[in-house]
C-alpha positions as CSV (number, residue, x, y, z in Angstrom):
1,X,147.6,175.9,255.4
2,X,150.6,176.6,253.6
3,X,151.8,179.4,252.2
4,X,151.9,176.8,248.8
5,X,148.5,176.0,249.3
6,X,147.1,180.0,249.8
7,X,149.2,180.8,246.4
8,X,147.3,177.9,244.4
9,X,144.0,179.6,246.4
10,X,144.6,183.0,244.8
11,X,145.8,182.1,241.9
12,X,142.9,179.8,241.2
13,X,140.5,182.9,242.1
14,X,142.5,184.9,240.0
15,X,143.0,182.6,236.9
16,X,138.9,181.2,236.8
17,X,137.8,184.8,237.3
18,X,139.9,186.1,234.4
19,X,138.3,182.7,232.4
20,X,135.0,183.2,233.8
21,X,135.5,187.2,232.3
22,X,136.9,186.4,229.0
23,X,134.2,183.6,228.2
24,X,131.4,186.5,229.2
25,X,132.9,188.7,226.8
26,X,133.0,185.7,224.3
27,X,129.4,185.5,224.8
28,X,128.3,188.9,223.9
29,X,130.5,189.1,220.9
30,X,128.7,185.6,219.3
31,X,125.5,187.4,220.3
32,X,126.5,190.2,218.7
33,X,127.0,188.1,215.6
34,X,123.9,185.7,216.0
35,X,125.6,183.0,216.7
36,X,123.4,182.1,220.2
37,X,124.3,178.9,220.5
38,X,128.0,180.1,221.0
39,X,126.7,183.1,223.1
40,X,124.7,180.6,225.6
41,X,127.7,178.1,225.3
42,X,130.1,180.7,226.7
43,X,127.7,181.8,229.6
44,X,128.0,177.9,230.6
45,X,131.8,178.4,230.3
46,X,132.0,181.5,232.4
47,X,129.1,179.8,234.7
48,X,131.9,176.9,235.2
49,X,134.7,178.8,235.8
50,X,133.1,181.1,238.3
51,X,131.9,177.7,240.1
52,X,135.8,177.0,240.2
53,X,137.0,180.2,241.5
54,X,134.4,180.2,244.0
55,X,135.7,176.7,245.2
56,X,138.9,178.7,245.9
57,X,137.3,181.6,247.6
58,X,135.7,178.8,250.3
59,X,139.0,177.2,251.0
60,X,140.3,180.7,251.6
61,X,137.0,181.7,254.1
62,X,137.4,178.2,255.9
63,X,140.6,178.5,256.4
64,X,140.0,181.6,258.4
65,X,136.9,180.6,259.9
66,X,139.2,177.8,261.4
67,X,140.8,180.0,263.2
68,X,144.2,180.1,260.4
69,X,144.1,184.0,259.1
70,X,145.0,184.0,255.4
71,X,147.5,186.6,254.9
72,X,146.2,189.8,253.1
73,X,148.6,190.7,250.3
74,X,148.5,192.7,247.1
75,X,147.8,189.2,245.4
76,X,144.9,188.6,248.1
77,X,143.3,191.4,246.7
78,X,143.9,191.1,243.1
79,X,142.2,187.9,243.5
80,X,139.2,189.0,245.0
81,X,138.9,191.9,242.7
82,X,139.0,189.8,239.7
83,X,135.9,187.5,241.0
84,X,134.3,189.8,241.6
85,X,134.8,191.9,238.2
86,X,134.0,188.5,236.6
87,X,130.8,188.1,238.5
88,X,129.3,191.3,237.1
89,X,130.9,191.0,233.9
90,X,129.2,187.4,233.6
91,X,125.9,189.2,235.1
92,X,126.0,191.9,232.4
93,X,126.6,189.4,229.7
94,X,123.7,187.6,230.2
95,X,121.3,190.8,229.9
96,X,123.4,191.3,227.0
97,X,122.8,188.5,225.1
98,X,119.4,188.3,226.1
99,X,118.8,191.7,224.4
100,X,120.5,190.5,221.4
101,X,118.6,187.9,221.2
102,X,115.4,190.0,221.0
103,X,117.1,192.3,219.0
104,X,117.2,189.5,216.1
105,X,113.2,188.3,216.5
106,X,112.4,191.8,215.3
C-alpha cells in the first residue's frame, strides 16, 4: 500500500472518530434539552461515523495481516487514540441520554 493510501487510512480514523465524538456530545446536549429525537438522531450519526472509521482501521490490520507492516508514526497513533476516545465517548453518550430520558418521565 502506499504511503498515499496509509495517510487517507489514518486520516479517515482520525477524521470519523472526531465526527463520531462530536455527534455523541451533540447527543447528550439535545438530551439535555429534551429534544430526544435529536439526541437518538446524533447516536445514529456517531453510530455511522464510527462504522466509517472502523472501515479504515480494517484496511490498516489487513494490510498487515498481509504481510505489508503499516508504519507506526505519531499520526498512527493519534488515529487510533481518537477511535478509540470516540468509542467510549459514543458508549457514555448513550447511558447519558438514556438517563435523561428517564429523568424527563418523572
Amino acid at each position: 500500500m502506499s504511503e498515499q493510501e496509509n495517510l487517507e487510512q489514518i486520516m479517515g480514523l482520525i477524521i470519523n472518530g472526531g465526527n463520531a465524538k462530536s455527534d455523541a456530545m451533540e447527543a447528550i446536549q439535545a438530551a439535555k434539552t429534551g429534544d430526544f429525537e435529536l439526541a437518538d438522531q446524533k447516536l445514529a450519526d456517531s453510530d455511522k461515523a464510527l462504522v466509517e472509521a472502523h472501515h479504515s482501521q480494517t484496511g490498516m490490520l489487513t494490510q498487515e495481516a498481509n504481510g505489508e507492516p503499516v508504519p507506526i508514526t505519531i499520526l498512527t497513533i493519534h488515529s487510533q487514540d481518537h477511535l478509540m476516545n470516540a468509542i467510549t465517548f459514543r458508549d457514555l453518550a448513550g447511558e447519558m441520554v438514556e438517563m435523561y430520558k428517564k429523568m424527563a418521565e418523572k
